[in-house]
C-alpha positions as CSV (number, residue, x, y, z in Angstrom):
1,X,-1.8,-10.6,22.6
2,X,0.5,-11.1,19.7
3,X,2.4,-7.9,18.3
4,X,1.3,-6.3,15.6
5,X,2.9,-3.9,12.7
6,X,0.5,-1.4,11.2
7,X,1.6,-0.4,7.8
8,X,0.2,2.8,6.3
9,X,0.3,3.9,2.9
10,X,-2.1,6.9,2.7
11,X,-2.8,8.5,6.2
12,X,-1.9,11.7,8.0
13,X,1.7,9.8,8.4
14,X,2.7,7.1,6.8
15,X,4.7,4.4,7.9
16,X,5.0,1.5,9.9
17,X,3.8,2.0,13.3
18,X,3.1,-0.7,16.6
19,X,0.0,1.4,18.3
20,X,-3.4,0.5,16.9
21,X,-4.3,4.1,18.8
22,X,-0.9,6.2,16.2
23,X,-2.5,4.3,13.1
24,X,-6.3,5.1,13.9
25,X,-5.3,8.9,14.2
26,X,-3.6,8.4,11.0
27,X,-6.1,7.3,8.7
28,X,-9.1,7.9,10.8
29,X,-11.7,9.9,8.3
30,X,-8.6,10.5,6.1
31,X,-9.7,10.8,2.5
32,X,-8.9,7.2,0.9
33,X,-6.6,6.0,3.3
34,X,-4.8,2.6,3.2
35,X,-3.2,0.6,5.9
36,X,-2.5,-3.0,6.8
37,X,-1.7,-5.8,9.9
38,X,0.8,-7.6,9.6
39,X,2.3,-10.3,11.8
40,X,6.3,-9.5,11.5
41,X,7.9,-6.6,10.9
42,X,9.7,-8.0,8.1
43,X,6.6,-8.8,6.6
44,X,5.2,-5.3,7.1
45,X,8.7,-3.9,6.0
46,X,8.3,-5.7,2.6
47,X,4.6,-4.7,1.8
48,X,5.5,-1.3,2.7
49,X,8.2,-0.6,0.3
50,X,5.5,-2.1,-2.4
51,X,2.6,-0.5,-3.7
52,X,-0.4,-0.7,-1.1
53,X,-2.6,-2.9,-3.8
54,X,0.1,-5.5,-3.7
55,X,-1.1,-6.8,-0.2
56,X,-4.9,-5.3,0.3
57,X,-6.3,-5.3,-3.3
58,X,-5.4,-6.9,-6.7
59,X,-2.4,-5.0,-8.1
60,X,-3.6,-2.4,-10.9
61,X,-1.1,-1.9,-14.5
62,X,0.2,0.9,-12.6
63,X,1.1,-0.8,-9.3
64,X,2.5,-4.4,-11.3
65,X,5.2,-2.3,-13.1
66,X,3.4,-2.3,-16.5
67,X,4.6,0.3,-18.5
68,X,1.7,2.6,-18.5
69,X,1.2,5.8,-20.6
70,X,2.0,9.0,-19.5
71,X,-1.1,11.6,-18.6
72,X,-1.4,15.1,-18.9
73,X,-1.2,16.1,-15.6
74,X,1.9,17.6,-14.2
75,X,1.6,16.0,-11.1
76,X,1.8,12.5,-11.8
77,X,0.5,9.5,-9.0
78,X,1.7,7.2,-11.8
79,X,4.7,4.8,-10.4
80,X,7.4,4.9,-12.3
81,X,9.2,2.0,-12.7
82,X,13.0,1.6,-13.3
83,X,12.6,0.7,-17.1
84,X,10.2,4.2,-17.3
85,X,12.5,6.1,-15.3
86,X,15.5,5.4,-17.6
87,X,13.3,7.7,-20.4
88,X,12.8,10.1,-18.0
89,X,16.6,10.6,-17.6
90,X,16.8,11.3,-20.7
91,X,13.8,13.6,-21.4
92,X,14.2,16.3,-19.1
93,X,17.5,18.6,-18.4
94,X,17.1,18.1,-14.7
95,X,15.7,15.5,-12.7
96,X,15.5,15.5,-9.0
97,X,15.0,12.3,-6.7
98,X,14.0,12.9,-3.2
99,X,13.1,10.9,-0.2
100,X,12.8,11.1,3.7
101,X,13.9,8.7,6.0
102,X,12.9,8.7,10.0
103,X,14.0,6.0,12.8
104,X,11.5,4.9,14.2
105,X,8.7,6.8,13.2
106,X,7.9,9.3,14.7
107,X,11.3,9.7,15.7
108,X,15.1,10.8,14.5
109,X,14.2,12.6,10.6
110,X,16.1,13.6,7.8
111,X,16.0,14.5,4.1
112,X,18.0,13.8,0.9
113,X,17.9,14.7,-2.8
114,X,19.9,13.3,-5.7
115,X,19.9,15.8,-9.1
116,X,20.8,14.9,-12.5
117,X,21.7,17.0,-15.0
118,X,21.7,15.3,-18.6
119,X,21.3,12.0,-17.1
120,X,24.7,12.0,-15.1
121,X,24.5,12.1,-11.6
122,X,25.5,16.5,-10.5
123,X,24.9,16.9,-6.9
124,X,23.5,15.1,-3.9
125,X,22.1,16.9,-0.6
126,X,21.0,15.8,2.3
127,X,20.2,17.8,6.3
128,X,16.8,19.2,7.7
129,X,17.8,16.7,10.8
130,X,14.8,16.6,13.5
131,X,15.6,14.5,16.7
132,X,11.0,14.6,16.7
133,X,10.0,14.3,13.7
134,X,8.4,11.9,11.0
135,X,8.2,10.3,7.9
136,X,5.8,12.5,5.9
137,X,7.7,15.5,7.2
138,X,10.9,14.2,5.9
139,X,9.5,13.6,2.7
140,X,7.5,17.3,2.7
141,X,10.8,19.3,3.3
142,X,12.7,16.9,0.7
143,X,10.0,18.0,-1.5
144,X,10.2,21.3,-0.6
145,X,14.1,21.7,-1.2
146,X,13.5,20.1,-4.4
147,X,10.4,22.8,-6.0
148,X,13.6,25.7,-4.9
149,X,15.8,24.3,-7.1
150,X,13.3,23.2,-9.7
151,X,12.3,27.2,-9.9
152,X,16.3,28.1,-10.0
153,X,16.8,25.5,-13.3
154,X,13.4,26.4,-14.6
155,X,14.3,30.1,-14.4
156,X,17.9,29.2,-16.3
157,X,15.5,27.7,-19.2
158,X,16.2,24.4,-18.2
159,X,13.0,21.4,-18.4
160,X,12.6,19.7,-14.8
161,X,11.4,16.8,-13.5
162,X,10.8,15.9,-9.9
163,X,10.8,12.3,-8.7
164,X,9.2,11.3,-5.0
165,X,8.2,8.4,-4.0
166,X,5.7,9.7,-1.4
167,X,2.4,9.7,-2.6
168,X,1.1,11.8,0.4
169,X,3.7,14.6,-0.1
170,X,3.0,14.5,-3.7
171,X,-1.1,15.1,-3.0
172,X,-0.7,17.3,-0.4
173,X,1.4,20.1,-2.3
174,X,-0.2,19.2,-6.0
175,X,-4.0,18.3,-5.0
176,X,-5.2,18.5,-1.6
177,X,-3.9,21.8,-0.7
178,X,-5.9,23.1,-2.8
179,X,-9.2,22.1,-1.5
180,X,-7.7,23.1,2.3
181,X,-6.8,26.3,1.0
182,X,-10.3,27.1,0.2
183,X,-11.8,26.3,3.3
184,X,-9.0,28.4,5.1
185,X,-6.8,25.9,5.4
186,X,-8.5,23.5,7.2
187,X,-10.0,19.9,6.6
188,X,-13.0,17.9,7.6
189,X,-12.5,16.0,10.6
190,X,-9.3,17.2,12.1
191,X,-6.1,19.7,11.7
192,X,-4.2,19.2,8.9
193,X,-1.1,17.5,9.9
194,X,2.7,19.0,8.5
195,X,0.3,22.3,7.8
196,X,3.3,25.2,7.6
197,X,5.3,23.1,5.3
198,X,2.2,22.3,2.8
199,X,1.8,25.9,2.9
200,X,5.2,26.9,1.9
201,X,5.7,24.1,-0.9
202,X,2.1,24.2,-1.9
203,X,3.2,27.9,-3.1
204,X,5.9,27.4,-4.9
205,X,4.1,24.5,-6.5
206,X,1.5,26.8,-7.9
207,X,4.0,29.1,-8.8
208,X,5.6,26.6,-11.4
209,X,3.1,23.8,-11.4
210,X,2.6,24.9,-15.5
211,X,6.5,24.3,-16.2
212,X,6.9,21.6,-13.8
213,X,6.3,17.7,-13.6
214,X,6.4,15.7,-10.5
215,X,5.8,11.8,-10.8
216,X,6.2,9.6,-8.1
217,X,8.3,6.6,-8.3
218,X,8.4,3.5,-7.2
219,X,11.0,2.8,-4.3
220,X,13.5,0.5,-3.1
221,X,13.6,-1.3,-6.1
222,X,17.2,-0.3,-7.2
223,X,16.2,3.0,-9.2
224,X,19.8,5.0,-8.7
225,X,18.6,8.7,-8.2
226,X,15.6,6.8,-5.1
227,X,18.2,5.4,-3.7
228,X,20.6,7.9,-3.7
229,X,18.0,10.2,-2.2
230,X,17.4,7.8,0.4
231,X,20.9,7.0,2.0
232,X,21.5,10.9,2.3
233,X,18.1,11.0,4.1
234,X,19.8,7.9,6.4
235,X,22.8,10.3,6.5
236,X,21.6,13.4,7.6
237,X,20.3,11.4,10.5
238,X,23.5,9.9,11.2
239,X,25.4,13.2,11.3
240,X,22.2,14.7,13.2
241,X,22.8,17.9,10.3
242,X,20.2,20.0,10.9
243,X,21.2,22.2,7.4
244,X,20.6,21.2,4.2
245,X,23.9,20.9,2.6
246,X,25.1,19.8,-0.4
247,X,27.1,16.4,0.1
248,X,31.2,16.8,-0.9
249,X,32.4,15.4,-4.1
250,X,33.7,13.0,-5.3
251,X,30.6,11.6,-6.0
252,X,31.3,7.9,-5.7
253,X,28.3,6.1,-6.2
254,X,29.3,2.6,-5.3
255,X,30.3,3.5,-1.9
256,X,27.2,6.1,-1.5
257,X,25.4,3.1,-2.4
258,X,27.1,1.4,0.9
259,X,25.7,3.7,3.2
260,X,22.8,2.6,5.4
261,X,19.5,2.3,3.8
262,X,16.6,3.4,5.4
């Protein structure tokens, strides 16, 4: 039998896995779950840094890059695009990118953030190594690191913006947490996976959600701050760091941009 690569968008972890058995656990009875075969892992690489409705659905104005308008919500699932993310530079005081990378996955984890202050790169971070751990992890404590220092600029007066381009860790602090936390934390059909680090963000989330925006972005598509974020997610793997640590200047961001990608 031919080998196959299972790409999952939406799932318990997201990803591209080999087991048919990992993906069904993944998106088995999970709420609007989307995943893929695909023949070759470059194949399944490619639709996998697009949006899911690029290979299992016709793409929406969202997922095609069209400039769409911007909702009420602080928590955003609109994608935004490198020509909306310019204006978003230059709405907000601070503006945090983050991203999780994890080889293979599960596997070696780590997380990385890229801040902006006034539209000029400030500060990159990068650490939370785990020799076990996963994607959707990586991208939770990313997130996680990012809401502390949201609430520190917010505190200071400053407007915030947070930028993630997970749309799982995005739900899980901004919407579906709040459904588990009313049935004690639990979910229908099955524990809820990455459950102590929902909790934790999930909290601070609420805390600020009314001063806050979070809008996930599209990745791997040359945005600066995503890709930032992602080669100190590749880095804190590479140095095994298991701290989250703030990356020594001088911020040179042709040669940061030289580092591995995830």
């Amino acid at each position: 039998m031919a080998k196959k690569y299972y790409v999952v968008w939406a799932g318990r972890e997201t990803g591209i896995f080999t087991s048919w058995d990992v993906t069904k656990r993944s998106v088995d009875k999970f709420p609007q779950a989307k995943y893929k075969s695909f023949a070759t892992e470059a194949e399944a690489k490619a639709a996998f840094a697009k949006s899911p409705h690029s290979s299992i659905g016709k793409a929406s104005a969202k997922a095609s890059g069209t400039k769409t308008t911007s909702t009420k919500t602080k928590a955003s699932s609109s994608t935004a695009t490198e020509a909306s993310n310019n204006a978003v530079l230059s709405q907000f005081d601070v503006v945090i990118y983050t991203d999780g990378g994890c080889e293979p996955n599960p596997g070696k984890a780590g997380s990385g953030i890229a801040v902006y202050r006034q539209a000029q790169l400030a500060e990159l971070w990068y650490g939370l190594f785990n020799p076990n751990g996963t994607n959707n992890t990586a991208e939770l404590n990313a997130l996680h690191q990012a809401l502390l220092m949201a609430k520190t600029a917010l505190d200071a007066g400053h407007s915030v913006q947070i930028m993630s381009d997970s749309q799982y860790s995005i739900k899980c602090i901004s919407e579906w947490a709040y459904g588990w936390k009313s049935k004690g934390w639990t979910r229908k059909g099955g524990e809820i996976a990455n459950l102590d680090i929902i909790k934790q963000a999930h909290e601070l989330y609420d805390a600020i959600k009314d001063k806050l925006t979070i809008q996930h972005v599209a990745a791997h598509i040359g945005i600066e701050g995503n890709e930032l974020a992602d080669r100190m997610s590749i880095y804190a793997i590479d140095q095994q760091h298991s701290a989250f640590s703030q990356f020594k200047p001088p911020l040179d961001i042709g040669k940061i941009l030289a580092l591995r990608t995830g």
